[in-house]
Backbone as CSV, one residue per row, in Angstrom:
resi,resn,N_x,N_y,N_z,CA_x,CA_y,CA_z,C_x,C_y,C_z
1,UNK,3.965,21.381,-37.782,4.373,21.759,-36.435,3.906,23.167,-36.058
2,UNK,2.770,23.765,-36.903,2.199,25.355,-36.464,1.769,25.084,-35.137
3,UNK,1.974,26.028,-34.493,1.043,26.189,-33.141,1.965,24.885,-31.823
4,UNK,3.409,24.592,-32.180,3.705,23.773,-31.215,5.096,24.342,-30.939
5,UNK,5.650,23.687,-29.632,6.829,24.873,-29.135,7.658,23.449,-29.326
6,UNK,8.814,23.843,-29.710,9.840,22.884,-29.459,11.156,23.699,-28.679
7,UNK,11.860,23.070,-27.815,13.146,23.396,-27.251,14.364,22.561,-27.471
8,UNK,15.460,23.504,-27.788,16.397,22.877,-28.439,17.636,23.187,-27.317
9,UNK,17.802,22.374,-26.160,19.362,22.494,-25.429,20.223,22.119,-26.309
10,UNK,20.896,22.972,-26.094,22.341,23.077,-26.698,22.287,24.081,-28.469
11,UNK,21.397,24.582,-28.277,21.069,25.243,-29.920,21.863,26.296,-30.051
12,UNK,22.800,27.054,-29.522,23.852,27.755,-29.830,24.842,27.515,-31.490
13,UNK,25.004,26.399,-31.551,25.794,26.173,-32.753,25.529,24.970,-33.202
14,UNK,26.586,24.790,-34.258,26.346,23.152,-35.126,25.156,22.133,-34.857
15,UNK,25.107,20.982,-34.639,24.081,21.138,-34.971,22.320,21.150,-34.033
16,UNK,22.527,21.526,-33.033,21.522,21.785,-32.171,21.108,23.430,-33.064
17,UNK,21.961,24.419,-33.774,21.423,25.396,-34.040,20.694,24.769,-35.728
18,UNK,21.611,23.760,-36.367,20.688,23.419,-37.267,19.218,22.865,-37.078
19,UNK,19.159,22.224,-35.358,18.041,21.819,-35.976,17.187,23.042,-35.160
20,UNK,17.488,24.062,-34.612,16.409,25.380,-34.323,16.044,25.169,-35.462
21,UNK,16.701,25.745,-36.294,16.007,26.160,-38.143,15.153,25.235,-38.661
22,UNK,15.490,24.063,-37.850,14.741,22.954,-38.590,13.538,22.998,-38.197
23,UNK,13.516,23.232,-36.940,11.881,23.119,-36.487,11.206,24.295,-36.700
24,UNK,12.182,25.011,-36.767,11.084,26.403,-37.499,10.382,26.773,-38.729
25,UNK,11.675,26.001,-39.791,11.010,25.839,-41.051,9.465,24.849,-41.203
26,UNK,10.082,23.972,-40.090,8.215,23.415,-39.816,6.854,23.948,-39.106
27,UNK,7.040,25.086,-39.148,6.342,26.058,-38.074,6.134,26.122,-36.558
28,UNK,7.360,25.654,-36.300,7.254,25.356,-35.009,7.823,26.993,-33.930
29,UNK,8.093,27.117,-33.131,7.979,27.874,-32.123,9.093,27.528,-31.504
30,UNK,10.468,28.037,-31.398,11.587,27.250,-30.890,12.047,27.942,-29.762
31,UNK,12.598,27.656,-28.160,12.997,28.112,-27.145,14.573,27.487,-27.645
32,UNK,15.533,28.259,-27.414,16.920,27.992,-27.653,17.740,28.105,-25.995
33,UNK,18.097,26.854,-25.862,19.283,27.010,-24.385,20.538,26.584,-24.765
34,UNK,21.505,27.408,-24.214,22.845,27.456,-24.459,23.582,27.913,-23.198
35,UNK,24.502,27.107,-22.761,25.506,27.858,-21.906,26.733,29.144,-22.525
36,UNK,26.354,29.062,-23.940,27.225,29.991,-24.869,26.186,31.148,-25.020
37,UNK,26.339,32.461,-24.451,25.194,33.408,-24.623,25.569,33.937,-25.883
38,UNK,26.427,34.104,-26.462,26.981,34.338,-27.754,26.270,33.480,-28.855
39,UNK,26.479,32.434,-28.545,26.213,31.685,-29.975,24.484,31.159,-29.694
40,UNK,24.016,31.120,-28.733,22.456,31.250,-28.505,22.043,32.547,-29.073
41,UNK,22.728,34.200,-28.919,21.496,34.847,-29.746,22.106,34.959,-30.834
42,UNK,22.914,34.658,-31.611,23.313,34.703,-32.458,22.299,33.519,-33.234
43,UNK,21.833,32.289,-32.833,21.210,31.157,-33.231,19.967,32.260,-33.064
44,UNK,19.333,32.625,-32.163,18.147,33.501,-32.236,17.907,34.475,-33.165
45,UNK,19.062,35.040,-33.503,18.988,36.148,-34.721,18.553,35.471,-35.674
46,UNK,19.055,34.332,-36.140,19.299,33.695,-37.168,17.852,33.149,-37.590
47,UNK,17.197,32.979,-36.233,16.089,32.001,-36.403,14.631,33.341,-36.782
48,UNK,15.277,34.890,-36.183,14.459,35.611,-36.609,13.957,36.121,-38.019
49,UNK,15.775,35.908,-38.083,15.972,36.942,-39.693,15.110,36.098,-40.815
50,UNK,14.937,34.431,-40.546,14.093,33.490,-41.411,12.529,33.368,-41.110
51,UNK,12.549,34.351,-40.460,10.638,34.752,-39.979,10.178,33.846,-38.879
52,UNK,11.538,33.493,-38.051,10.415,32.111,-37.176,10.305,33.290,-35.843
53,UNK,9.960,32.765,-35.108,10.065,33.468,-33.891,10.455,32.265,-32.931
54,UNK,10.863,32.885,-31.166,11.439,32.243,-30.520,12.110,33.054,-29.338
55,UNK,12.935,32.341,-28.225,13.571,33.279,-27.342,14.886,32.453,-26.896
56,UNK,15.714,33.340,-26.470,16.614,32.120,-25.566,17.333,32.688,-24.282
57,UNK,17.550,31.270,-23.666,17.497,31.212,-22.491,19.266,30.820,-21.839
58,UNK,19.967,31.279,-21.255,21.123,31.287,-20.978,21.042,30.003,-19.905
59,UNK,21.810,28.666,-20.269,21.669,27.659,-19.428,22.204,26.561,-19.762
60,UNK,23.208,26.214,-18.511,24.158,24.614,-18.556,23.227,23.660,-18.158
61,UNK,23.338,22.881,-19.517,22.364,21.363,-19.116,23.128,20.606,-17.761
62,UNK,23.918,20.674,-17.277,23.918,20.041,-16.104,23.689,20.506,-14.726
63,UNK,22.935,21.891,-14.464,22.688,22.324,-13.495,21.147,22.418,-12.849
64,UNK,21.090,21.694,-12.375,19.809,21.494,-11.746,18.781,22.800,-11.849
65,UNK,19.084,24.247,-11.270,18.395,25.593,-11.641,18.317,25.815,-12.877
66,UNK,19.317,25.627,-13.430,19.283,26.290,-15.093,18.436,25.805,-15.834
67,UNK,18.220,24.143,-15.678,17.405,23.281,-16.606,16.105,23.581,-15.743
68,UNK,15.639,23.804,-14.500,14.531,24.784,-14.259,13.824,26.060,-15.132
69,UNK,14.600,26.229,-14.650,15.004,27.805,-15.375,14.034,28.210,-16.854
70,UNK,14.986,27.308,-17.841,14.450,27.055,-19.199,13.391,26.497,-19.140
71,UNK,12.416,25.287,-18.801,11.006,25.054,-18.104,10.367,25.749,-17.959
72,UNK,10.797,26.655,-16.833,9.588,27.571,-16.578,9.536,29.014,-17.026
73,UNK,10.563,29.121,-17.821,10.150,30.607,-19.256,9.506,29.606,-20.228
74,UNK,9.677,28.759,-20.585,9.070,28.108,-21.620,7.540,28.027,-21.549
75,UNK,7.448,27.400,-19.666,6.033,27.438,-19.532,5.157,28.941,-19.889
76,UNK,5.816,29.475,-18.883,5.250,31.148,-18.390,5.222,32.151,-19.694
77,UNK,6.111,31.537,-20.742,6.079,32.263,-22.096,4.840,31.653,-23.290
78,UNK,4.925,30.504,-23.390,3.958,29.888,-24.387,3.306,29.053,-24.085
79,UNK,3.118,28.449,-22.185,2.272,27.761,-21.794,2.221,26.066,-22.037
80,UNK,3.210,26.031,-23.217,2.918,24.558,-23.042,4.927,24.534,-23.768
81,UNK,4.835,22.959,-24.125,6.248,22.644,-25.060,6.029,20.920,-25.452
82,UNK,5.986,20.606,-26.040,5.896,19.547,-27.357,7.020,19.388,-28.173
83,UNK,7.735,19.459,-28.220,9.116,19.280,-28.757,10.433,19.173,-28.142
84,UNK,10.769,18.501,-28.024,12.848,18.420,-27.416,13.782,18.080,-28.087
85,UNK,14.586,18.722,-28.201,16.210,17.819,-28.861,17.281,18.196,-27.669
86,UNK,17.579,17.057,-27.329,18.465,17.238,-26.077,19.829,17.409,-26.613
87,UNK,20.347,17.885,-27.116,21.270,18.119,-28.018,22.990,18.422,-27.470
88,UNK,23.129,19.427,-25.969,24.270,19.583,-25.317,25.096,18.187,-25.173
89,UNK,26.304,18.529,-24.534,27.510,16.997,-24.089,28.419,17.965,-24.103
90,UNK,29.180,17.131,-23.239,30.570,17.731,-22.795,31.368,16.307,-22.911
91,UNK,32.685,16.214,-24.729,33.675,14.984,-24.095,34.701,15.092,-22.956
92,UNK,35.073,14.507,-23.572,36.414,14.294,-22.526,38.042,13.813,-23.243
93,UNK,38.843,14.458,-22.267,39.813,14.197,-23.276,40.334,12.904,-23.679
94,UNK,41.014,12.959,-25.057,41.351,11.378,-25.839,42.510,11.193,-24.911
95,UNK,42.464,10.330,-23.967,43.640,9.378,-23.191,42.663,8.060,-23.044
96,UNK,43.739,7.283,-22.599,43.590,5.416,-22.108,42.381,5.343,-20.702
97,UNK,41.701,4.676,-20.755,40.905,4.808,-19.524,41.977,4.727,-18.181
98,UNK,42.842,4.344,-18.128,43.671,4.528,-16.944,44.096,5.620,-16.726
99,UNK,44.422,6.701,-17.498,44.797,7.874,-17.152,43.791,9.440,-17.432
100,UNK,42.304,8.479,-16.952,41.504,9.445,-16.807,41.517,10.434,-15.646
101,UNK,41.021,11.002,-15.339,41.136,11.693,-14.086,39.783,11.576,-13.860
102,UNK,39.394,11.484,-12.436,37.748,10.996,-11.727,37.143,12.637,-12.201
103,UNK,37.767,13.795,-11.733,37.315,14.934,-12.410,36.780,14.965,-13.731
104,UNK,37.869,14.214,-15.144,37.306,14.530,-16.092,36.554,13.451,-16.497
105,UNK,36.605,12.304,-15.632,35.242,11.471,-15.976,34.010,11.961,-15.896
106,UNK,34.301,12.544,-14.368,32.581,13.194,-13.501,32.314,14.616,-14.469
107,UNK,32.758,15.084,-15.237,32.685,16.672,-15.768,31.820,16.048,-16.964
108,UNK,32.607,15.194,-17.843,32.041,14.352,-18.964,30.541,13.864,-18.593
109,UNK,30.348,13.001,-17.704,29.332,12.611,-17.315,27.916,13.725,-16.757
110,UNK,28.580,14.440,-15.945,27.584,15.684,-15.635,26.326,16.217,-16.092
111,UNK,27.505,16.357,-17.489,26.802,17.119,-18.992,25.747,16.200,-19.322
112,UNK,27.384,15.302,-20.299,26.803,14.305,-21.017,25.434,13.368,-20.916
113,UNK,25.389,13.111,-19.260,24.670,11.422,-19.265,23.666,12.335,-18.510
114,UNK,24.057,12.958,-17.118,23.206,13.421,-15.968,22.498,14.156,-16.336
115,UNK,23.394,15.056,-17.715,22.237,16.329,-18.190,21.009,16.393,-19.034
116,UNK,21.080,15.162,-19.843,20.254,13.998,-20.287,19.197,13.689,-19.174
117,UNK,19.331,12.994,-18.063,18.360,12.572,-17.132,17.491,14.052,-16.825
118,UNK,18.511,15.205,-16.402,18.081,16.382,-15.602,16.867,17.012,-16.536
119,UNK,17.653,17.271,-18.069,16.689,17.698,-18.734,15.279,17.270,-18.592
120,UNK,15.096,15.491,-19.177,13.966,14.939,-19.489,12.914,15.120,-18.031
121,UNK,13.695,14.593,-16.667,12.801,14.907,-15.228,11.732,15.976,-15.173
122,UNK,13.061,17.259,-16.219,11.352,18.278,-16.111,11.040,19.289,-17.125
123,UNK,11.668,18.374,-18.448,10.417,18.315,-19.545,9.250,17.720,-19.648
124,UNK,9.617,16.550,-18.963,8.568,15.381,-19.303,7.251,15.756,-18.778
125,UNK,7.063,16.368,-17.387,5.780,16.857,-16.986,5.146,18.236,-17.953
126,UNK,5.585,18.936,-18.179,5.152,19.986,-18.948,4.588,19.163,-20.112
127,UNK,5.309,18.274,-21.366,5.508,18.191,-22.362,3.554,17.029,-22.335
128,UNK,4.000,16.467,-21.085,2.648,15.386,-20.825,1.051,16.630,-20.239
129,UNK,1.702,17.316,-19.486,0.761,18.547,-19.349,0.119,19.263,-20.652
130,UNK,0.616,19.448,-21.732,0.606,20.249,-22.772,0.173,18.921,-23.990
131,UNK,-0.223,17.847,-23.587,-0.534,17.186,-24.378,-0.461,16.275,-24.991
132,UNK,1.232,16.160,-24.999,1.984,14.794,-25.418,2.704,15.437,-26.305
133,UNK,3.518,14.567,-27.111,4.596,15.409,-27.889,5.913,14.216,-27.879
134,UNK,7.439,14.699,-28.242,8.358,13.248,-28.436,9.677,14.201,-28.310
135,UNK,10.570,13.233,-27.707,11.503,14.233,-27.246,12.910,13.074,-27.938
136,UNK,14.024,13.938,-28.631,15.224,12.762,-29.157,16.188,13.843,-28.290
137,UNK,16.970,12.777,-28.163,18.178,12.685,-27.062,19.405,12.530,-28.464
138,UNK,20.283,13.539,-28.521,21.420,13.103,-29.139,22.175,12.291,-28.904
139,UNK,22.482,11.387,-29.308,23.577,10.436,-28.464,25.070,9.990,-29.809
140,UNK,25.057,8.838,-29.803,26.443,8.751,-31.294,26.704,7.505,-31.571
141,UNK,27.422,7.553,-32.489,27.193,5.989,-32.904,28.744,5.513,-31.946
142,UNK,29.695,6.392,-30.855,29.891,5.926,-30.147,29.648,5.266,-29.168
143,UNK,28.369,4.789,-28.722,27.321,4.678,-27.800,27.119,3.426,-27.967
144,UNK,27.239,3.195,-29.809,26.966,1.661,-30.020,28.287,1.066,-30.335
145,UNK,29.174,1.039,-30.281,30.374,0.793,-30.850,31.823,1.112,-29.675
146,UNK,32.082,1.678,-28.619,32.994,2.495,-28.139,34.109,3.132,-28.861
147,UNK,34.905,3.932,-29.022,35.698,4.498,-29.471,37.097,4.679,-28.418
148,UNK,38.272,4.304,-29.099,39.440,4.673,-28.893,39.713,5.283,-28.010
149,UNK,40.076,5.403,-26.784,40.630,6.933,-25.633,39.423,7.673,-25.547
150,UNK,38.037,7.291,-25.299,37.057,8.098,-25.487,35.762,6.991,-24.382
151,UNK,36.432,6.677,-23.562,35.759,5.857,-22.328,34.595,6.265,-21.847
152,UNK,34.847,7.761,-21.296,34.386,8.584,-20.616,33.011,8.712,-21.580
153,UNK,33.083,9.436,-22.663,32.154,10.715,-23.663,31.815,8.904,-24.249
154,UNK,31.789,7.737,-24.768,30.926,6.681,-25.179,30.387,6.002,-24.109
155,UNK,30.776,5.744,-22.285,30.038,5.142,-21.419,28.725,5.385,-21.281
156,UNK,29.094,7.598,-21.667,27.920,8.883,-20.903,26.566,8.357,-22.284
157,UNK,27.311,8.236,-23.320,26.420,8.366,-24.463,25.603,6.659,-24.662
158,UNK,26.482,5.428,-24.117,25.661,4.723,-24.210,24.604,4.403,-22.846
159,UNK,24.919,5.066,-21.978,23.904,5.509,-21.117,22.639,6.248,-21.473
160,UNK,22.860,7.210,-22.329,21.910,8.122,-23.070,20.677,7.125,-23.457
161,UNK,21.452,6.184,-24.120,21.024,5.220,-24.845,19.303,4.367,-24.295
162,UNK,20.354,3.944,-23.063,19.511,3.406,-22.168,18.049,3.746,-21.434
163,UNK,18.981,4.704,-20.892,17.999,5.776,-20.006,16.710,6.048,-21.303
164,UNK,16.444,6.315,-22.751,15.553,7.268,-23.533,15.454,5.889,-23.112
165,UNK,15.443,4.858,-23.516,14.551,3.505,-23.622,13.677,3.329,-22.732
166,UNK,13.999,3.523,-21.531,13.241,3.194,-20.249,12.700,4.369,-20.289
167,UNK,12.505,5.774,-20.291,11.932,6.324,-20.505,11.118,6.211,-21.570
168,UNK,11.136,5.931,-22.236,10.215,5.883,-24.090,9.291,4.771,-23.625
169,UNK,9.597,3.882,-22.274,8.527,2.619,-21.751,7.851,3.038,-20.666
170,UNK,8.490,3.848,-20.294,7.396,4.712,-19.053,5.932,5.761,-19.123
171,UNK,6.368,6.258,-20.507,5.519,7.173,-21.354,4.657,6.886,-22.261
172,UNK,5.035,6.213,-22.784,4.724,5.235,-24.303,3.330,5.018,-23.840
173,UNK,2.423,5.049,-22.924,0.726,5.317,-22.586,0.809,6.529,-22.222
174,UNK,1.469,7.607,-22.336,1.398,8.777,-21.332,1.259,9.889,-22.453
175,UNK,1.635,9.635,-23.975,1.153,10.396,-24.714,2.847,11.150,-25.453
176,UNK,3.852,10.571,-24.555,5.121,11.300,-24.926,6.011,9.724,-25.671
177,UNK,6.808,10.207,-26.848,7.558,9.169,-27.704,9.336,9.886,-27.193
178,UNK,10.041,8.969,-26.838,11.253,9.098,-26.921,12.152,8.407,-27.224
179,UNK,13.201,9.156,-28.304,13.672,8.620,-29.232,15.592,9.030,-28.910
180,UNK,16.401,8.437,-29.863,17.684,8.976,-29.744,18.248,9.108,-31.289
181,UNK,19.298,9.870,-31.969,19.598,9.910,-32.851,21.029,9.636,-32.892
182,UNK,21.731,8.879,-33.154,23.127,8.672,-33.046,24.072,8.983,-34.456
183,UNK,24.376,10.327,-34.340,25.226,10.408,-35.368,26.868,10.038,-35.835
184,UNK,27.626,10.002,-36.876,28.883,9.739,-36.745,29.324,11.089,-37.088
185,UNK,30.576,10.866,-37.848,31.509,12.683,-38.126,30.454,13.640,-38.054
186,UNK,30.421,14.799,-37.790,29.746,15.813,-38.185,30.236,17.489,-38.367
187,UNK,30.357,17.668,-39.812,30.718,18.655,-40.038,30.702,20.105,-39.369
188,UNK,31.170,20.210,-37.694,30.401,21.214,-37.330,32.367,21.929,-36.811
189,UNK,31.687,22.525,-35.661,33.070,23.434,-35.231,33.977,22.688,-34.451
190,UNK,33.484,22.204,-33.519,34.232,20.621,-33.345,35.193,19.526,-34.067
191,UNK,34.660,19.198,-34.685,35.262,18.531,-35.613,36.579,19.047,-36.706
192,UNK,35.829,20.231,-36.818,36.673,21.469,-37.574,37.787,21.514,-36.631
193,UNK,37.606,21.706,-35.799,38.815,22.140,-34.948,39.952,20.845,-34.687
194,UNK,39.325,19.622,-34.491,39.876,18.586,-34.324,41.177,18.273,-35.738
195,UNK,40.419,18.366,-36.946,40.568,18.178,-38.130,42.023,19.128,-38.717
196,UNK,41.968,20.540,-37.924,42.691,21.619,-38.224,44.150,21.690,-37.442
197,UNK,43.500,20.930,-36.278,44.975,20.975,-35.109,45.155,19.626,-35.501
198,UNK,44.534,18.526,-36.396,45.869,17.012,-36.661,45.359,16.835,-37.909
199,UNK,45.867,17.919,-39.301,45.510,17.637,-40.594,45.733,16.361,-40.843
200,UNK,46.969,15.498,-39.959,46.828,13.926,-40.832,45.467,12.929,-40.870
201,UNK,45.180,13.358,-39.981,43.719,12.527,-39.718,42.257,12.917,-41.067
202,UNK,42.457,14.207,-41.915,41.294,14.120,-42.653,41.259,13.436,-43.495
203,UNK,41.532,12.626,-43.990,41.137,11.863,-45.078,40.416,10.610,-44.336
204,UNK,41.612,9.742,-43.219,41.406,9.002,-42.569,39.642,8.977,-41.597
205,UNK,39.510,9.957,-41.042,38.128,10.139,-40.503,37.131,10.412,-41.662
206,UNK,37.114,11.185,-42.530,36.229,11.245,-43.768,35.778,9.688,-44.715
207,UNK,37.122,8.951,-44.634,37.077,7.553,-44.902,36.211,6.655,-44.505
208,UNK,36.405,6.713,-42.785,35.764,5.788,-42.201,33.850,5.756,-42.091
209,UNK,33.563,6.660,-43.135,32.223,6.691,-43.158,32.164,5.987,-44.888
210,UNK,31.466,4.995,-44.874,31.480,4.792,-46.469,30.926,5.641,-47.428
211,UNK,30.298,6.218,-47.291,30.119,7.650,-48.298,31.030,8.700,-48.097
212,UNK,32.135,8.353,-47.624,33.868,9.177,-47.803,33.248,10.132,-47.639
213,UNK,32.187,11.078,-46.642,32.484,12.670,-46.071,31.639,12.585,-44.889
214,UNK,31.900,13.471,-44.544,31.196,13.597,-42.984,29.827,14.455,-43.000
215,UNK,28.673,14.287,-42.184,27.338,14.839,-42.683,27.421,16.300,-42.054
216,UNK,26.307,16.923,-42.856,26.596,18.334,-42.439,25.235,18.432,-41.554
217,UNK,25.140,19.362,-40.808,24.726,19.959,-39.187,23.133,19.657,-39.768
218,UNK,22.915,20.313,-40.697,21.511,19.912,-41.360,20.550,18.590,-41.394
219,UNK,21.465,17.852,-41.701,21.101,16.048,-42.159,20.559,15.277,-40.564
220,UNK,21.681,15.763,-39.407,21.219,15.523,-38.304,19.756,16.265,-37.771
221,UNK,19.952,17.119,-37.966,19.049,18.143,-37.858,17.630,17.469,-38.295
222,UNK,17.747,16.938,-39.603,16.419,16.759,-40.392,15.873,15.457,-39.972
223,UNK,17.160,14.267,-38.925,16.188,13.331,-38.337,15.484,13.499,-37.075
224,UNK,16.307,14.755,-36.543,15.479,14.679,-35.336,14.323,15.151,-35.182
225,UNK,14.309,15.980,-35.987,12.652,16.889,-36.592,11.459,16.211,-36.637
226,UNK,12.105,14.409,-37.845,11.599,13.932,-38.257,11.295,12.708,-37.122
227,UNK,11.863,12.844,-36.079,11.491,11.594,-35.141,10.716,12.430,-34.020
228,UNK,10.319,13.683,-34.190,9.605,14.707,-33.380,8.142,14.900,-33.798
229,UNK,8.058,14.373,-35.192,6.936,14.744,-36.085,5.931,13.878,-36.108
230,UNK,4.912,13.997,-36.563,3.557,12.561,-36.319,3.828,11.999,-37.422
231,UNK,5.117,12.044,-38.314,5.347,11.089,-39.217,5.912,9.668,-38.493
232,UNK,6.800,9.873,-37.469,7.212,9.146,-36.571,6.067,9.064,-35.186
233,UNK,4.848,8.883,-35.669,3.962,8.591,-34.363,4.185,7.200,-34.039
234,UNK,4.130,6.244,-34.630,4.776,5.184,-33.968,5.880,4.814,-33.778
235,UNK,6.720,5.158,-33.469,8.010,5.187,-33.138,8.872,5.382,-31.956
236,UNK,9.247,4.956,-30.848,9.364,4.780,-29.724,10.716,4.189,-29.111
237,UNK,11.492,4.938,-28.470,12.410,3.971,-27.985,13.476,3.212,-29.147
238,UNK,13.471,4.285,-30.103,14.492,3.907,-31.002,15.638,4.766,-31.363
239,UNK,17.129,4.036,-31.496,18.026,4.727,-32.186,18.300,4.321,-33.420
240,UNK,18.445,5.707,-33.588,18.160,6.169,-35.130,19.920,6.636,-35.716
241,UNK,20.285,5.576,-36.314,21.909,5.807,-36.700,21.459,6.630,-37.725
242,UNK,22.882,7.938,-38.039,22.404,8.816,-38.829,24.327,9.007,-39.488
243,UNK,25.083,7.815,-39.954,26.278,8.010,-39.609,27.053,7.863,-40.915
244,UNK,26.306,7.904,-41.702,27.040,7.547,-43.468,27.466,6.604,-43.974
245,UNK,27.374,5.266,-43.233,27.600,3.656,-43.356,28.651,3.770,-42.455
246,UNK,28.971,4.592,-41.796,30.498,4.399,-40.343,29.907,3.143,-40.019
247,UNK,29.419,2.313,-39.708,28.943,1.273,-38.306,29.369,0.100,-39.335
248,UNK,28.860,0.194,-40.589,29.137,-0.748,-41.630,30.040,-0.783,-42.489
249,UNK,31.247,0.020,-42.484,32.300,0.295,-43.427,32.874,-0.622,-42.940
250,UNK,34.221,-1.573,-43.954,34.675,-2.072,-43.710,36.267,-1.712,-43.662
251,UNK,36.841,-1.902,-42.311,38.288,-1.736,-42.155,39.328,-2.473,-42.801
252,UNK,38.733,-3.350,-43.395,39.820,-4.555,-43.696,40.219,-4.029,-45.606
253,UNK,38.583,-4.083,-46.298,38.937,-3.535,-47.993,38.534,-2.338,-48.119
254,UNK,40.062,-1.699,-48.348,39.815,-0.301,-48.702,39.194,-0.001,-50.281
255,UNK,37.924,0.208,-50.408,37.086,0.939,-51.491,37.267,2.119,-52.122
């Protein structure tokens, strides 16, 4: 990946900042966007102190200017970009779909699904300008499955779903591959936090992955790299479960 730029929305922390590192350790050239200006240069420090270079850019994936914004420093800085991990989302809170509120549906969605579309609209010309290149969309293995009080944050994500597909068929002669990575638990601050405010639940969520732990920020990190890379040149329009046997564990015999 010498000599190619990748951009990582949402690279502030867990694992959008794992996979900055990731693409840098591949020699790549990383633009970092974060609506967290804190934990973006802090991800920038991080990405310096390991010899990569890079810049970042203060910006909510769901705002039409901002996701400009990041585009055109990206352009005006290194001229081209070949790399994406769409990595931001915003859930929503765990209640019954009846007692959602249209607010925290539309807030969820914004991020989640719209910020997804907003991003790719205007990466995709640069990324086809600059040559071709493959862009993965985070999405979850809620996306394939729905989850519990979580209507909102699995509708947005199996939308994600969709949308890279039809995109990954629009491109797929155009020189650009798009892909999605759907992870399960992930050891990041999130989760941490979830885990810390209802200790009864860790064993129980660590469980439900058949390799009994949850993956760390890295592991995600290392497929999306790897579905970015010309190792994955044929590869298109695929999700890529990354979830520890969650999809295949069985609820019924406890192991």
């Amino acid at each position: 990946m010498k000599n190619k730029i990748a951009l990582v929305m949402g690279g502030g922390a867990g694992t959008g900042r794992a996979t900055v590192l990731a693409f840098a350790r591949e020699g790549a050239t990383v633009v970092i966007a974060d609506v967290n200006e804190k934990g973006g240069r802090d991800t920038l420090a991080l990405l310096e102190s390991a010899g990569g270079s890079g810049l970042f850019v203060l910006a909510d994936m769901g705002k039409t200017e901002d996701v400009v914004a990041v585009i055109e420093q990206t352009r005006d800085t290194y001229g081209a970009l070949h790399m994406v991990s769409n990595n931001a989302a915003l859930g929503a809170p765990n209640k019954p779909v009846t007692e959602l509120t249209e607010e925290e549906w539309d807030r969820c969605m914004g991020v989640t699904l719209r910020g997804v579309w907003l991003c790719m609209k205007y990466q995709l010309p640069l990324i086809e300008a600059s040559g071709g290149g493959a862009i993965v969309n985070v999405a979850s293995v809620s996306a394939l499955r729905g989850d519990t009080f979580q209507s909102a944050y699995s509708a947005a994500k199996g939308g994600v779903l969709s949308l890279s597909k039809t995109v990954a068929v629009e491109y797929a002669r155009r020189g650009v591959r798009v892909n999605t990575v759907c992870p399960g638990g992930i050891n990041s601050g999130g989760m941490k936090f979830y885990l810390k405010k209802m200790p009864e639940m860790h064993d129980k969520v660590l469980n439900t992955h058949a390799m009994g732990r949850l993956a760390e920020p890295e592991e995600i990190a290392d497929a999306v790299v790897y579905l970015c890379s010309e190792r994955a040149s044929f590869i298109t329009g695929h999700d890529l479960v990354v979830d520890g046997g969650l999809m295949v564990r069985s609820n019924v015999i406890d192991l």
